[in-house]
C-alpha positions in Angstrom: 8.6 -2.6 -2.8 5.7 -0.4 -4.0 5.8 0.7 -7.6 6.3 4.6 -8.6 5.0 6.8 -11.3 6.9 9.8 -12.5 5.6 12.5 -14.5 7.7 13.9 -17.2 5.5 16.8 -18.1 2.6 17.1 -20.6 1.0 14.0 -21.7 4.4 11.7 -20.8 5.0 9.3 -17.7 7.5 7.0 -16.7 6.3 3.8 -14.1 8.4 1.8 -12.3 6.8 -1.3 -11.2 7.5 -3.4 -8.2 9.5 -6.1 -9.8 11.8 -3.7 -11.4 10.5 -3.1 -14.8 10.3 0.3 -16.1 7.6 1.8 -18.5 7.0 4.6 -20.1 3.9 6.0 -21.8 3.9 8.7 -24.4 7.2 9.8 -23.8 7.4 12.7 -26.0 11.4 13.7 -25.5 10.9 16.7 -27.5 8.3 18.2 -25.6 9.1 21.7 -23.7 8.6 20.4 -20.0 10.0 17.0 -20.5 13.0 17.2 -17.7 16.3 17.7 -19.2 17.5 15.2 -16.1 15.4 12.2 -17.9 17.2 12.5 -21.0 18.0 10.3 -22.5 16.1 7.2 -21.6 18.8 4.7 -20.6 16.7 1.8 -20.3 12.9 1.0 -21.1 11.5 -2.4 -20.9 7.8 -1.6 -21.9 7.0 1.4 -24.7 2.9 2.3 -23.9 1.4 4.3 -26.7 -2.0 5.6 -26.6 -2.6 7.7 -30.1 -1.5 9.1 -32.7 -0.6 12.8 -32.3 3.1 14.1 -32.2 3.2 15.1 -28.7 2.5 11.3 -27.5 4.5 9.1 -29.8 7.0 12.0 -31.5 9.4 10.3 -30.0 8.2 6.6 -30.4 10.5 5.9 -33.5 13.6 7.0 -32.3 13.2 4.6 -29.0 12.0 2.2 -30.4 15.3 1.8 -32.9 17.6 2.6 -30.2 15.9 0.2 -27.2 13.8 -2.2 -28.6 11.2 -2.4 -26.2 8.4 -4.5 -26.3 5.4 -2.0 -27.3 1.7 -2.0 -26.6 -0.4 0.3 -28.8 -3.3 0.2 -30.9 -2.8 -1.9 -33.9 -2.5 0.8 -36.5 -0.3 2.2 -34.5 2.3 -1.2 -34.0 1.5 -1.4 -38.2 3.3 2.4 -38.5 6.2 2.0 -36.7 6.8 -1.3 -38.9 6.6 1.0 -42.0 8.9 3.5 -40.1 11.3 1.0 -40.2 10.9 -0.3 -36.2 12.4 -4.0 -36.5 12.4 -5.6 -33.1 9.9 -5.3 -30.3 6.6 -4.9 -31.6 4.2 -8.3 -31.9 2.4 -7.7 -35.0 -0.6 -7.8 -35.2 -0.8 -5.2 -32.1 -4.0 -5.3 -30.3 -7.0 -3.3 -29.9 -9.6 -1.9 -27.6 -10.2 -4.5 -24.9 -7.4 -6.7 -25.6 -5.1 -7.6 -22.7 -1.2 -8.4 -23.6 1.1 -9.7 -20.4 5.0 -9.0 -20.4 7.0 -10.2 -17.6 3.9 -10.2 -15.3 2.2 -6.8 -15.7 -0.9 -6.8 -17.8 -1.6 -3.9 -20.5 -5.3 -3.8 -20.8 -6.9 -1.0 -23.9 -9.9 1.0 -22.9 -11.5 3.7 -25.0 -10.9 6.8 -25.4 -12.9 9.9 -26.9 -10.4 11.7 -29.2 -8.9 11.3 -32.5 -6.0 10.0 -33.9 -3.7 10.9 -36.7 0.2 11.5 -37.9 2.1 14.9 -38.8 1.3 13.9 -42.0 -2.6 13.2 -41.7 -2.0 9.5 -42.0 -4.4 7.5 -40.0 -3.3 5.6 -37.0 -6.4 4.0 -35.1 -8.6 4.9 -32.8 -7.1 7.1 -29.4 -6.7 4.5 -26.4 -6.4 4.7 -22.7 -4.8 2.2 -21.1 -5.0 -0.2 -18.0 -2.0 -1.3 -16.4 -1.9 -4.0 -13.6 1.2 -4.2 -12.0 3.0 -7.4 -10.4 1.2 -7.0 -6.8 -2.2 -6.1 -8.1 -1.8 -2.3 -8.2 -4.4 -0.9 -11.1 -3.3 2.2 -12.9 -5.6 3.9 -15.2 -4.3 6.1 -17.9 -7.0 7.9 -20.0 -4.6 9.3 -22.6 -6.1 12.0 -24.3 -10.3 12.1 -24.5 -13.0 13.7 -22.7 -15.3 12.1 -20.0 -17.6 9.5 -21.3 -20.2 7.5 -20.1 -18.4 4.3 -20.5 -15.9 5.3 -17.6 -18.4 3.0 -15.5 -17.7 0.0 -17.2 -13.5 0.3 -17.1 -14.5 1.1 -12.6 -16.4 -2.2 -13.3 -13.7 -4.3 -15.1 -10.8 -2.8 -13.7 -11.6 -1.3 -10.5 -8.6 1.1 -11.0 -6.4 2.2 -7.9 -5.0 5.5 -9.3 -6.5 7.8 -12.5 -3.9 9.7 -14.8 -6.4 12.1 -16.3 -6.1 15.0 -18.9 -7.2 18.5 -17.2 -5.7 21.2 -19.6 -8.6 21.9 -21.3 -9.1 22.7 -25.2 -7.8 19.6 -26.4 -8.9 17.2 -23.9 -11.6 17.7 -20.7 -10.9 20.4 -18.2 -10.5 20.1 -14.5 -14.5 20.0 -14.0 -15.0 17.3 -16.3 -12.5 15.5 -15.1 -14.1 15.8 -11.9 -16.9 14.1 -13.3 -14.6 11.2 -14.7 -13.2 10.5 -11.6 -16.6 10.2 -10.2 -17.6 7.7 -12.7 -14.7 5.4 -12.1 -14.8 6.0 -8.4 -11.4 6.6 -8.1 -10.3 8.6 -5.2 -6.3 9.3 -6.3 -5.8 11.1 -9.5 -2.1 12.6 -11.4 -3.3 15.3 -13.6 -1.7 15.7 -17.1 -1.7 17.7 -20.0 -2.0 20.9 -18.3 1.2 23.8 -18.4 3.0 23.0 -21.4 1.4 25.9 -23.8 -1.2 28.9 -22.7 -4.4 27.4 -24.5 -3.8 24.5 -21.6 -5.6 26.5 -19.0 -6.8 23.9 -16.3 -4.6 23.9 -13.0 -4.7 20.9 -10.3 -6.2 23.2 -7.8 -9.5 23.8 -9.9 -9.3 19.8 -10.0 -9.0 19.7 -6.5 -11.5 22.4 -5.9 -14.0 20.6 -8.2 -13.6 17.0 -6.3 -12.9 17.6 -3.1 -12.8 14.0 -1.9 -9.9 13.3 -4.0 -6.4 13.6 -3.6 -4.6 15.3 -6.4 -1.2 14.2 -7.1 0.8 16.5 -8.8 4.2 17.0 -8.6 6.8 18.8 -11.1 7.8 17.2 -14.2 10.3 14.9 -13.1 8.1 15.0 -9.5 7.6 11.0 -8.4 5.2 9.8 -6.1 4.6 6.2 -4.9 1.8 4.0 -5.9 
């Protein structure tokens, strides 16, 4: 059974993997495109978190208490959700950029990421992240998480050799569809789901200026709650 990735609006994604296990990155419940049909979560078995901001791990405490799950993140971040009173599920220390943790067979791999980092409050929580996931039959899945293109993008095509790129396209806040066009080229990735595009006006990139700008890749992008197969 192939594996399947859902997007769940914004900057939020939920992967199912081929042996069953079901992860979800930045799941931001409170966000204004997450589907109404995906809450609440009913079962996670991995939490992915890639950086600080509200709109990527708003949501990270009140999962966290409820599920448990075992939680990959930066480890500033792992260190706040101890202090937030998260008990169970996170191996403290956490890890950092380039370190690899394994659960049940799927392998979480930190990459950089070109961003910043920081709570409601100002509090600092670690350098932003992407993320490498390799699921159980070898499928790579790269998610950038918030940052701009970099230079550096070569080395994760080198290490990883990614199958599928979940980049940022909105603009403002992260790179637009043209750089992202440019990222994609530098880890020669020819599949790509766009995020963090629709969920407020100053988010003005659109899959089809992603399309238009690399042609010879195909753009995934479905609906939030849309589901395509990896």
């Amino acid at each position: 059974m192939a594996g399947t990735l859902t997007w769940l609006g914004h900057g939020s994604y939920r992967l199912d993997t081929p042996g069953g296990k079901r992860i979800y990155v930045d799941p931001w419940l409170g966000g204004p495109t997450f589907p109404e049909s995906e809450k609440p979560i009913d079962r996670i078995d991995v939490l992915v978190l890639t950086h600080g901001h509200g709109d990527h791990i708003g949501s990270a405490v009140e999962i966290c208490k409820q599920h448990a799950p075992p939680v990959v993140s930066i480890v500033e971040i792992t260190g706040w959700l101890a202090n937030q009173g998260v008990e169970k599920g996170l191996e403290i220390p956490g890890i950092n950029k380039g370190g690899t943790r394994t659960i049940d067979g799927v392998s979480f791999t930190l990459t950089d990421a070109r961003h910043s980092s920081s709570g409601d409050d100002g509090s600092y929580l670690g350098d932003p992240a992407g993320v490498v996931i390799k699921l159980e039959d070898g499928t790579t899945v790269y998610f950038s998480g918030d940052t701009c293109a970099f230079m550096s993008m070569q080395l994760i095509a080198r290490l990883h050799e990614p199958d599928i790129a979940i980049l940022p396209i909105g603009d403002h806040f992260t790179m637009g569809p043209r750089e992202a066009a440019v990222a994609l080229e530098l880890l020669g990735v020819k599949r790509c789901m766009p995020g963090h595009y629709g969920t407020f006006p100053l988010l003005t990139g659109t899959p089809d200026q992603l399309r238009e700008a690399a042609p010879g890749v195909t753009v995934e992008a479905p609906e939030p709650g849309g589901t395509i197969q990896l």
